[in-house]
C-alpha positions, 0 to 999 in steps of 0.5 A: 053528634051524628045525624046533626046538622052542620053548616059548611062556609065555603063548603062548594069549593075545592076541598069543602065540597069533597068534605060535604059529599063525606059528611053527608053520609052521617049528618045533615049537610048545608054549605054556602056559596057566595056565587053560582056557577054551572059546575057548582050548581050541578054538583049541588043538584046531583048530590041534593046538598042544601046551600044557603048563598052568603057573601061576607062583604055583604051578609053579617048573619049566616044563613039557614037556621040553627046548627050542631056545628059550623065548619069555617072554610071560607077564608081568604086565599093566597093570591087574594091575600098577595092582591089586596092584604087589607081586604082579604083581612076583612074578608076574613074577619067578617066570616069569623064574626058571623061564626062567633055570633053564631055559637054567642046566640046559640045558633051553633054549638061547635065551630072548626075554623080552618086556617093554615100551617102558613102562620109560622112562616117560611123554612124556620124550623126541623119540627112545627109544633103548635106552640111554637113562635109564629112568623108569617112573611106573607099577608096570607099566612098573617091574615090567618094569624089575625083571625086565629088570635081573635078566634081564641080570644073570644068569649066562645073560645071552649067551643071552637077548634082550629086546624092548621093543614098543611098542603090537601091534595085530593081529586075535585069533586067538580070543575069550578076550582076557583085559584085553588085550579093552579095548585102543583098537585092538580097542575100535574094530573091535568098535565097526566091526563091531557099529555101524558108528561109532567113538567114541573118549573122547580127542580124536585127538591123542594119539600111539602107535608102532602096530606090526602083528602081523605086524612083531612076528612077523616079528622074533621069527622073524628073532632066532629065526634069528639067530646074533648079537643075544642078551645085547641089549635091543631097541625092538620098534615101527614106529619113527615114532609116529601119531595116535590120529585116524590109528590110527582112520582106518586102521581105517575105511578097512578097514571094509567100509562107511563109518564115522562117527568121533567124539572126545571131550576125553581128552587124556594125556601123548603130545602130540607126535610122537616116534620109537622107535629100532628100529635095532637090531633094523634091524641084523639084517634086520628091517624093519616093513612090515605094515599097519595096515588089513590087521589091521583088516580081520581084525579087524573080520571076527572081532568080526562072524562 
């Protein structure tokens, strides 16, 4: 499928925009955006990537013509989903239909719908696999369930990939993060590159599956080319989860001077290691190997231009 062209919903935020400066090496690069803003607008002139705006609340159709494959990552966050479960829900039904209608019409062929490993809840288990039984506490983690099930239920099912990633980290590729701005990962390299220290309000011992931008990149652009692995749900993260103490260590280590790290008492429910199931996407070629100090480093550089 290289050199189609692809639709990316969503594709000016935080990680989508990463995705689009990538993907547009190889393919014709449209995302939309529901609002613009200055940074988003520079970024898109200084790439000269095409956007379509489009605002699910409003606009039942996706914009810009026909497509080889859409990539769906303009679902509800999770402060949105905390805020107002019943509309995030519709928020995110309402995209999901106009990408089903969209490979149902023959507008697109393919569709990679990113959800969230948040579907199976807290701390329930050593290893998360695909199969297993999912228990989302959160409104956030089953909004993703809800549109998963409708996704996987359609009548386009065999044309449609779902990833579950767990927790991407990467260097923004502009300054408008939207809520994605708070994430830990972000937090600490402005911390770096504004004061030198880190100071976190857990204690360190909290763990995560900490996936670099570019694996989580590196996967879309290998299901993108794959000929098989649709009508699949995929755990989308490095495989083994790390301490919040390691996340911060890699990032002082990729600071340009020495940092001092503080903890404080915050605890929640990851206490113990465990380990995501990323043998199916394994299957197909891809394999995690990008480093978490290297997007530090990018990162840290952004926050102190």
């Amino acid at each position: 499928m290289a050199d189609g062209r692809l639709l990316l919903v969503g594709g000016s935020g935080y990680f989508g925009a990463r995705l689009a400066e990538a993907l547009a090496d190889d393919w014709d690069v449209a995302v939309t955006v529901r609002s613009d803003t200055p940074a988003r607008a520079a970024w898109l002139a200084e790439r000269g990537i095409a956007s379509f705006r489009y605002d699910s609340g409003t606009d039942a159709v996706l914009p810009g013509g026909d497509y080889d494959a859409i990539v769906n990552l303009a679902m509800p966050g999770a402060q949105a989903a905390g805020k107002d479960a019943d509309a995030a829900l519709a928020q995110g039904r309402s995209t999901a239909s106009a990408c089903l209608a969209a490979l149902r019409e023959g507008r697109a062929a393919r569709l990679i719908h990113f959800s969230t490993f948040h579907v199976y809840g807290g701390a329930v288990a050593a290893t998360y696999n695909e199969d297993m039984p999912k228990a989302p506490g959160h409104p956030y983690g089953r909004t993703h369930l809800a549109i998963e099930s409708e996704l996987t239920a359609s009548d386009v099912a065999d044309r449609i990939a779902i990833l579950r990633p767990t927790n991407m980290v990467g260097a923004p590729a502009h300054r408008d993060l939207g809520e994605q701005a708070g994430l830990i990962f972000l937090d600490l390299c402005r911390q770096v590159a504004e004061s030198g220290t880190m100071s976190l309000r857990n204690d360190g011992q909290s763990y995560r599956d900490i996936l670099p931008f570019g694996d989580a990149i590196a996967a879309v652009d290998r299901l993108l080319r794959a000929e098989n692995g649709w009508n699949t749900i995929f755990n989308l993260g490095a495989g083994q989860a790390i301490t919040m103490q390691a996340l911060a260590e890699s990032i002082a280590a990729a600071a340009p001077q020495p940092v001092t790290i503080t903890y404080g008492d915050g605890t929640d429910a990851f206490r113990s290691p465990f380990t995501v199931d990323i043998s199916r996407l394994a299957a197909l070629g891809w394999t995690p190997s990008a480093s978490i100090a290297d997007e530090a480093r990018r990162t840290i550089a952004a926050f102190a231009a």
